[in-house]
GUBAFI-268781 format. One record per residue: z, x, y of N, C-alpha, C in turn. Coordinates in steps of 0.05 Angstrom, whole numbers, plus 5000, padded with zeros to 4 digits. Example, Ala and Ser with C-alpha at 12.3 -4.5 7.8 and 13.67 -1.06 7.14 Angstrom:
REM GUBAFI-268781
515652644886515652464910515652644934;514252574955514352734979515752585001;
REM end
This chain:
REM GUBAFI-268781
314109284181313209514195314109774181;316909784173317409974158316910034126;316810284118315610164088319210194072;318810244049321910204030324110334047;326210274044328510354051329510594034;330510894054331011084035334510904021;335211044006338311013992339711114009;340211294015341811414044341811414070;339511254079338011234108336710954107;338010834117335810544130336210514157;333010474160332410304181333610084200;334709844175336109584186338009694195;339809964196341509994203341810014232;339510074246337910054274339409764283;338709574271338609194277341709204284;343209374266346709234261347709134289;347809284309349109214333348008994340;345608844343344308634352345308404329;345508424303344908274285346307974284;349507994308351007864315348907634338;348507714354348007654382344707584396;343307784369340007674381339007584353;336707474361335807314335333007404340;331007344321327707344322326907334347;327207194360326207124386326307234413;329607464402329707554425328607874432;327908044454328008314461329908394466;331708524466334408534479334908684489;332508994488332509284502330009404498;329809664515327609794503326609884479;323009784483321809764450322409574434;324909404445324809064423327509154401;327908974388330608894364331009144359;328409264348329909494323329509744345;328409774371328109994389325810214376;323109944357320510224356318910104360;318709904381316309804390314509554385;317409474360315509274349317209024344;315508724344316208544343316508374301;319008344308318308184277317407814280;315907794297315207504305312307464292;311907264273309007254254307906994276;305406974265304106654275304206664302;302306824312301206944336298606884345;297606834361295006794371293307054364;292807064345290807364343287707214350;287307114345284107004360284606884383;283506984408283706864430280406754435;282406484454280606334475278606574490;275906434497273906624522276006764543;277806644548280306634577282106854565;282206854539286107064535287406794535;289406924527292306744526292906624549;293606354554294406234571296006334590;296106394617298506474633300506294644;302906194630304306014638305006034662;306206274676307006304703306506604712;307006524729306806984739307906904774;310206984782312206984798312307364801;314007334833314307634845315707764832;314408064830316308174812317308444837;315108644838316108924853315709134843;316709354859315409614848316309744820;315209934806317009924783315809994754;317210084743316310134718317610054693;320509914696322009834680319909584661;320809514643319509324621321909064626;321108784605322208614613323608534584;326608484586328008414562328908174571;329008074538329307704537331907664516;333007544535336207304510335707074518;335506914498336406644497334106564521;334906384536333206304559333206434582;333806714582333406904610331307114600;330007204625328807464616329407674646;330107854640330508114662329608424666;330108474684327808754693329608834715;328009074717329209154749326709224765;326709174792324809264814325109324835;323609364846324109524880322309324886;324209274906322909174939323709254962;322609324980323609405004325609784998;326909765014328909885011331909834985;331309704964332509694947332409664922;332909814901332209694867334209424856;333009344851334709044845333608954813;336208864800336408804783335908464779;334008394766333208044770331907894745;334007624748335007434717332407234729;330907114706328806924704329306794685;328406494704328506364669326606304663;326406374635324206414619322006134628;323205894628321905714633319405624645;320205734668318105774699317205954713;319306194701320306454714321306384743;322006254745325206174765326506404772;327106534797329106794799331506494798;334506674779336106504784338306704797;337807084800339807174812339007464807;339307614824339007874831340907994845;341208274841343608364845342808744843;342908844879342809074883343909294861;342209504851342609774836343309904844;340710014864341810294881339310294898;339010564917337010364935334210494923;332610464947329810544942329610774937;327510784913326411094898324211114908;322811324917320311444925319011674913;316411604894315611864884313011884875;312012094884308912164882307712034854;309011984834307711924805308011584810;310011464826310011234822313211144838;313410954862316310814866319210754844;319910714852322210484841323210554808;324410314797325910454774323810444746;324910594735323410614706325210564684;327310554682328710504657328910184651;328710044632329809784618331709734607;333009494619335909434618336309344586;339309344576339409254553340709034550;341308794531342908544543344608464516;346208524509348308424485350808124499;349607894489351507744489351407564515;354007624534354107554564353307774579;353208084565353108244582350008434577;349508524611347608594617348108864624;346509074607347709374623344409444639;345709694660342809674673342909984689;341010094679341210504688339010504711;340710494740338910544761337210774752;335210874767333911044772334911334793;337811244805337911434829341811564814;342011444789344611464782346611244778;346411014787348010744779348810684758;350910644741350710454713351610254718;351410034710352009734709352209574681;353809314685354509184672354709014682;353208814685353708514697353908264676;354908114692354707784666352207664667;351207614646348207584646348207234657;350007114660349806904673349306824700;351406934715351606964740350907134760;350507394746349607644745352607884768;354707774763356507844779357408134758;358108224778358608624761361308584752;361408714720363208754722364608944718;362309224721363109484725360709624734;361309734748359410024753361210204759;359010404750360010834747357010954757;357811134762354811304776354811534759;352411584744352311824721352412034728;351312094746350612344758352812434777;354912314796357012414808359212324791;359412224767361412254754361512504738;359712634742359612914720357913144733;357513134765357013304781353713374778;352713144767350413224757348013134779;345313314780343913164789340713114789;339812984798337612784785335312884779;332912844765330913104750328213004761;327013124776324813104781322812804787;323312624762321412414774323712154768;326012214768328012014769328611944742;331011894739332811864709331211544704;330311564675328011434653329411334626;331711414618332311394588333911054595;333710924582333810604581336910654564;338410464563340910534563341210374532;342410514513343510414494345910334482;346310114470349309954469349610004436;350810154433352210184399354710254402;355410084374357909914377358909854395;361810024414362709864427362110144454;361110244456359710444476357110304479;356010484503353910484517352410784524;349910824510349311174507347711174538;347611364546346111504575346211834574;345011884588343212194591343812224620;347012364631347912404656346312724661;345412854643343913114636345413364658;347713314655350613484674351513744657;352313884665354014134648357214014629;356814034611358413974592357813544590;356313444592355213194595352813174596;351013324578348513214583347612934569;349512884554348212594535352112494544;352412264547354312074540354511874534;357411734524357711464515359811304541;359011124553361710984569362610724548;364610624551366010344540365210174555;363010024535361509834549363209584556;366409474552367309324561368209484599;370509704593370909664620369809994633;366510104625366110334636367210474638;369610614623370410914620368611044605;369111364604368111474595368611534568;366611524548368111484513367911744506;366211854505365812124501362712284515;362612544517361412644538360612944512;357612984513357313254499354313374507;354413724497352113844510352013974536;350714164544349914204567346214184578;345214064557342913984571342213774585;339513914599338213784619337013534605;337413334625335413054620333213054616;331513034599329112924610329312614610;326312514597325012184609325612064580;326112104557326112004537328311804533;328111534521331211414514331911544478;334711424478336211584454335511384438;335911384407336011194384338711204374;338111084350341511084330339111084297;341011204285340911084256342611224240;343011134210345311124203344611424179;345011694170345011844158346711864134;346811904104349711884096350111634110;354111704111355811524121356111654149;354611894154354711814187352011604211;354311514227351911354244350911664266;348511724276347311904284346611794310;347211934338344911854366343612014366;340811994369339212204376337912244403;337712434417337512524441334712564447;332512624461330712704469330412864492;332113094490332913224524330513394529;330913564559329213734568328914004548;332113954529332314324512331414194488;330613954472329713954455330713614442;330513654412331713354402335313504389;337113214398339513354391340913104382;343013124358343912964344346912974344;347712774357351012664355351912494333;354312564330356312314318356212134342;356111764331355211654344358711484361;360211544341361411424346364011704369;363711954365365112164374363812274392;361412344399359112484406359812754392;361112814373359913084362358313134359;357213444361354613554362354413504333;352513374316350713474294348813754290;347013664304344413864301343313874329;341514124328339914144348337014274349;335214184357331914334348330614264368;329414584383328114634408325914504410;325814354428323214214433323114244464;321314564472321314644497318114484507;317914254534316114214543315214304578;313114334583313714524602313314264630;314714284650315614104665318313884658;318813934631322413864615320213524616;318013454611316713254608316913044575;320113084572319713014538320412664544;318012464542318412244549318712004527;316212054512316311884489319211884464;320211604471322211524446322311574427;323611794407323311894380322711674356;321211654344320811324330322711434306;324111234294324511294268323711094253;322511254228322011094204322111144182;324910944165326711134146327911254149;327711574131328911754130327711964142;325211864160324912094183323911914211;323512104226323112144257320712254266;319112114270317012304288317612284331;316012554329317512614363314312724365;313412694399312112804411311412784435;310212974448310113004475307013244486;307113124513304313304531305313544530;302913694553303413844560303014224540;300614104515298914264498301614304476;304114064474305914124460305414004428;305213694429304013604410306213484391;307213414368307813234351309113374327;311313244316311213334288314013064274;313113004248314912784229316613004224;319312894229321713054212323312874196;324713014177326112904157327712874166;330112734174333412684176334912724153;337812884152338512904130341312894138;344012924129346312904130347713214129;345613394133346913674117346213904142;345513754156344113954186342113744198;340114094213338013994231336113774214;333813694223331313504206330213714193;328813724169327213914158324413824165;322213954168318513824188317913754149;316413434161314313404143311413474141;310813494166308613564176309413684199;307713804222307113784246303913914259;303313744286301113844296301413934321;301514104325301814314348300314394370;299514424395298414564411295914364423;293914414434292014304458290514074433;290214174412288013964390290913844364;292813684380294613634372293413354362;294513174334293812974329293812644342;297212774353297512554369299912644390;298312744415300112744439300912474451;302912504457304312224466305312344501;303912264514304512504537306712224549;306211944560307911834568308411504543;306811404542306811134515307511334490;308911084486309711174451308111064429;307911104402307811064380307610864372;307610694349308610504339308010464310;309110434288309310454257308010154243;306510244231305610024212303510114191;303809964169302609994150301710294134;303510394138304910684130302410924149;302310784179300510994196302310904213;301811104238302611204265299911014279;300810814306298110804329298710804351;297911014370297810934393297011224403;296911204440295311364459296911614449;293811714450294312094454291612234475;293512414489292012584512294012714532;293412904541294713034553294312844590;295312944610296612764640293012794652;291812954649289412924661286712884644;287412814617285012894605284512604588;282412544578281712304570283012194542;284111914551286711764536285111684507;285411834480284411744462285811474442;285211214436287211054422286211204392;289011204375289111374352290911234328;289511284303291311134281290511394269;294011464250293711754237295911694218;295511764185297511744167300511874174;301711634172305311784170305411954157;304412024132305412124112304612414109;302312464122300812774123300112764143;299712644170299212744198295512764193;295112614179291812584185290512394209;288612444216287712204236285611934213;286311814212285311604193282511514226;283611394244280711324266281211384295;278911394312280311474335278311354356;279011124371277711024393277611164421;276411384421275411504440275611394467;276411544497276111494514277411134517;279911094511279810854509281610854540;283210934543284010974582288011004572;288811004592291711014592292710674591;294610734574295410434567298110464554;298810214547302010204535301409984510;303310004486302409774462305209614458;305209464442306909274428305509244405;306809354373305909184360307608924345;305508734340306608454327305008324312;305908164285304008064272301508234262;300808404253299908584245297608704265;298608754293295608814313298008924339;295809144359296809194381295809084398;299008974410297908874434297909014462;296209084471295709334490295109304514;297009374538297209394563295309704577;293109654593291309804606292609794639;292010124638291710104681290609944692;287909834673286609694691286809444697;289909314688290609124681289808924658;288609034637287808854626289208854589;288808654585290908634551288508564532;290408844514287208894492288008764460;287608654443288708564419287308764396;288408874375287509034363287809024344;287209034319288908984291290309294278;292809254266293709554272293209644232;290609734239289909824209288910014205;288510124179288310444177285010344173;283510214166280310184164278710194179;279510244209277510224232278910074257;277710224276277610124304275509844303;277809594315275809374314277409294342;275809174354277708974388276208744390;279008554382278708274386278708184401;279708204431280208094447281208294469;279808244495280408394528279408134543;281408234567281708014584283708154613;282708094632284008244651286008034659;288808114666290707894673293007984692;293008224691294508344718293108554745;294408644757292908754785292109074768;291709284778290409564765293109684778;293509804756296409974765296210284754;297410474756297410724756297410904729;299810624725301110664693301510364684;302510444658302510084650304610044636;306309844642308909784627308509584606;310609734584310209634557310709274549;308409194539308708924529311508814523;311908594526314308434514314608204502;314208094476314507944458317207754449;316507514461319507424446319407094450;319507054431320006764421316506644425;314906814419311506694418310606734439;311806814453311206944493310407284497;309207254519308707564520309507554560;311307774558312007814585310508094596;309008174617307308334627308508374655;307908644672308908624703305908884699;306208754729304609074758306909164770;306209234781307709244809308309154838;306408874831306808624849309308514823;307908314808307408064790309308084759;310407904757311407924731310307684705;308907684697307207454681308007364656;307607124645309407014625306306864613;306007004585304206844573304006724539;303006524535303406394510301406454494;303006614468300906804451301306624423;303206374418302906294392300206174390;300006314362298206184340297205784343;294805774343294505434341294205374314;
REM end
């Protein structure tokens, strides 16, 4: 997915924390292994049956927008039911609940219920960022806590508009979160016993989760706040850099992708997109950017995804018609653009997107700069508002609504 590795900047350096503990098979957080969306799993069902991919099981899931991450023989999410967000272990097998275990309680909100962030899972342990302020750390076995801290009244902070979104990241021996507090808008806790490792910034949260990669010999977090994109020492939270990325409703949602030795970032709201360079000497320097209402690729809520040295996925602003889009990395051109294709979420794997619709249905696409071609649609979940991102792991594809959580078999015959 990535093309060469710069000399000063790699990619794999993304993998290092996992490299111990997850293998090919597994998801282990938001966006998958390397955290840009994509699966390194080949020998995939790209030609489907009249039917789509088989649905092995599809068991209760709940309200929600979180995505579903897989270790070993568990897969987990968080959902609302009733009056509470709950955190809940499946085995992959049957989708078996084998244990659930209260977050925080019920979320209510005009765009959509319950939680939105995706848990991350290193090893035995499971971290997990309510939606109302909770952090957690449970044993991914038993699912018994073995710490929680609350982000937001640990740093007097409080909660933004459509409920805290950034999916929680485990590098090295911290855990990154977006408490978006005065003097704490980005932090690290100690993912063994939840103290606080370090705390920096005074901006506001928005919806975006953070990345890592490695600069020079510094390791870098990068932020996606309401005041812009902002860059820590990963291991100190020293401030690095900082570059305004003002969106109006603090709506900066989409995951900064990196690839290489740069970053592309973008967002709604007539704001629009631009690739930046990462460098060791300051802020990013722009390789491109496209700016304003005829922006190339607005990413108002789905992100991106990198292949074959192009950018693909949804662009359109919150009311206006969802275009699917493939546009060169390298100059910000639009290479094709499937018009009116609707709001949706992707995965790519094996060289194709696999694409989650409102209308519940999963689209197969080949992810190439030569043309819009669709192999395969097939409706397989209920019609939902929004659509949570595909999940790939070990030849399986895990899907939810907001009933249903579905488990289906995508290997290759």
């Amino acid at each position: 997915m990535v093309g060469p590795l710069h000399r000063t900047l790699s990619i794999g350096t993304v993998l290092l924390g996992w490299a111990a503990l997850a293998t090919a098979a597994d998801w282990p957080q938001w966006m998958g292994p390397a955290r840009d969306g994509s699966s390194p799993e080949t020998g995939l069902l790209t030609t489907w049956p009249k039917d789509g991919p088989k649905v092995l099981w599809k068991v209760e899931g709940g309200g929600g927008y979180s995505s579903v991450v897989v270790s070993g023989k568990r897969a987990f999410t968080l959902v609302q039911r009733g009056d509470e967000e709950l955190v809940v272990c499946l085995d992959i097998a049957d989708g078996k609940e084998l244990w659930k275990v209260k977050a925080g309680p019920a979320y209510k909100n005009t765009f959509g219920d319950g939680p939105r962030a995706t848990p991350a899972v290193e090893g035995k342990r499971l971290y997990v960022q309510s939606v109302t302020g909770p952090l957690l750390c449970l044993d991914t076995e038993s699912g018994k806590e073995v710490w929680r801290q609350d982000i937001l009244k640990e740093f007097s902070g409080k909660n933004i508009q459509w409920g805290l979104s950034a999916s929680p990241l485990i590098e090295g021996d911290t855990v990154l979160v977006l408490p978006g507090a005065k003097g704490a808008g980005v932090a690290a806790y100690d993912k063994t016993n939840g103290k606080v490792a370090w705390k920096s910034s005074d901006d506001k949260a928005a919806y975006a989760s953070p990345v890592v990669v490695t600069v020079g010999q510094t390791r870098q977090a990068v932020f996606f706040t309401a005041a812009g994109l902002l860059g820590v020492d990963a291991k100190s939270g020293k401030d690095l850099w900082s570059m305004p990325w003002v969106t109006e409703y603090d709506v900066n949602i989409a995951t900064p992708l990196v690839i290489g030795d740069q970053i592309f970032v973008s967002s709604g709201e007539k704001v629009g997109c631009a690739m930046l360079k990462l460098t060791d000497k300051g802020k990013p320097t722009t390789v491109w950017e496209s700016k304003g209402i005829r922006s190339i690729m607005i990413s108002y809520w789905a992100n991106a995804v990198h292949h074959d040295k192009h950018l693909f996925g949804p662009a359109g602003e919150f009311e206006g018609p969802i275009t699917l889009r493939c546009v060169d990395a390298a100059k910000g051109k639009e290479a094709w653009s499937k018009e009116r294709f609707g709001l949706c979420s992707l995965t790519l794997a094996d060289g194709h997107l696999w694409i989650a619709t409102i209308k519940g249905e999963l689209v197969l696409v080949p992810a190439t700069p030569k043309g819009f071609e669709e192999k395969g649609r097939v409706k397989v979940m209920e019609e939902s508002k929004y659509a949570t991102v595909p999940t790939i792991a070990d030849k399986k594809m895990y899907l939810r609504d907001r009933k249903f959580i579905y488990c289906l078999d995508i290997a290759g015959k």
